[in-house]
N, C-alpha and C positions, 0 to 999 in steps of 0.2 A: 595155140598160143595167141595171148591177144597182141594189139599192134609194138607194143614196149616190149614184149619177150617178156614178159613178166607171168609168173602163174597166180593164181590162186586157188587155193588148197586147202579141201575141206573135208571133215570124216573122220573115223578113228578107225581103226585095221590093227588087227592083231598077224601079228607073221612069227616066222623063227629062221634066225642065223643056220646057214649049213655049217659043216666043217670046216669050208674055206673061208669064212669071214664073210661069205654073201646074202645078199640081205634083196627079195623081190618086193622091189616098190609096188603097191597099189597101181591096177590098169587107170585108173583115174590122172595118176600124176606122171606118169609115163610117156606122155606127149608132150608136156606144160616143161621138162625138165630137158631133152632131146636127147642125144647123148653124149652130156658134161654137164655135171652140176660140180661144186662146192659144197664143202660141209664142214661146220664149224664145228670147236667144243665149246657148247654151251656152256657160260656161270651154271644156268640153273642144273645141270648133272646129267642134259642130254646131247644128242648131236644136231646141228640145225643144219637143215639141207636149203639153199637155194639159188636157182637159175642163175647162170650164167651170166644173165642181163643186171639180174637185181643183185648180186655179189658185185660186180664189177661198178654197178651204180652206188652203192655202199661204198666201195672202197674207194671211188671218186669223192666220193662227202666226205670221206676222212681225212683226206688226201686234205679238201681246202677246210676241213677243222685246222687241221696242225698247223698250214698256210696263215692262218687268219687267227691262230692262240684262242681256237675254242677247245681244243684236244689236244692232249698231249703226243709227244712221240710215243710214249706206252701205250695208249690206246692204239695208235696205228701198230704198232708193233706185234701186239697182243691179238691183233685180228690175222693178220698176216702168219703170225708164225702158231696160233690154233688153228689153220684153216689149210684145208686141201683140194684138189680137184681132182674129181672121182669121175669115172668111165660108168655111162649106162651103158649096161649090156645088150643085147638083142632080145634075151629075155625080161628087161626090164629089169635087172641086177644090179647093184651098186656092191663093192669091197668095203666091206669095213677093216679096216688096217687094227692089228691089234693094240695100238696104242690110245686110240680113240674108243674100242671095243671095253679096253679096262676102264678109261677115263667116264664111259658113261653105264659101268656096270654090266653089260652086256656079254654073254658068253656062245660061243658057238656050239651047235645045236639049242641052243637058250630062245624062249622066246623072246618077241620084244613088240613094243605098240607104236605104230606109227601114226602121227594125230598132223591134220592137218590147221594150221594157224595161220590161213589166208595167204601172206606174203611168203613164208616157207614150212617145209616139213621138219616137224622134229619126231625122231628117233628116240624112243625113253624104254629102260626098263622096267614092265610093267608094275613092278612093286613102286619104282619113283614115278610114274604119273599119276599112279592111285593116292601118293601123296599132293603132288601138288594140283591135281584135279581137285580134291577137295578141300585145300586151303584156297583154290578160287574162288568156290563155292561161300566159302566165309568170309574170306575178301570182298565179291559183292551181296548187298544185304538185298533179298529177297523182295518184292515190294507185297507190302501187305492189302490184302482186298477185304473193301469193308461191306460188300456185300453175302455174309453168310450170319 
């Protein structure tokens, strides 16, 4: 973990839910998280996983939005009550709760793709990151090389 408690998190990893809702994080991110992270439900349709440090530094920023009339009380509301704190396990395990499990597609014994997005891990159903993986892809425009 570097000096902030903060991770960074990179890669893509295919895994699969057991029957219990659990879900083995990548040995990569299993240090970087210790045992407690947070995990939101995504707008985008997945679950976003992140440290303790940088959850709680987020919800300090939201905190002085609402203070200061940059954010509403539903913004803070909306992050607080989509958001849970999850136990890493000894085997690097996280629960996924079946409410979060439905909300981002995800079925037990199901697979599922864990992509890391520097600040945190998200959680997708591989049919939806295959979507929005390549609307990024279109999103940015390629740069063209004028040597050929």
């Amino acid at each position: 973990m570097n000096g902030e408690g903060r991770g960074v998190f990179v890669g893509v990893y295919d895994r699969s839910i057991d029957d219990n809702g659990r879900l083995g994080l990548p040995a990569p991110f299993r240090g970087e998280l210790g045992d407690r992270c947070y995990a939101t439900l995504d707008p985008q349709g997945c679950i976003t996983v992140r440290t303790t440090a940088a959850f709680e530094a987020e919800a300090a920023e939201i905190i002085e939005s609402v203070k200061s009339g940059s954010a509403t009380p539903g913004q803070r509301r909306a992050l607080a009550t989509n958001t849970i704190a999850v136990s890493v396990d000894k085997q690097g395990r996280i629960t996924i709760e079946e409410k979060a499990r439905e909300f981002a597609g995800l079925t037990t014994g199901g697979q599922v793709t864990i992509v890391g997005n520097l600040a945190t891990i998200e959680i997708w159903r591989p049919s939806r990151y295959t979507t929005v993986a390549g609307e990024d892809l279109v999103a940015t425009t390629p740069r063209q090389w004028g040597d050929e």
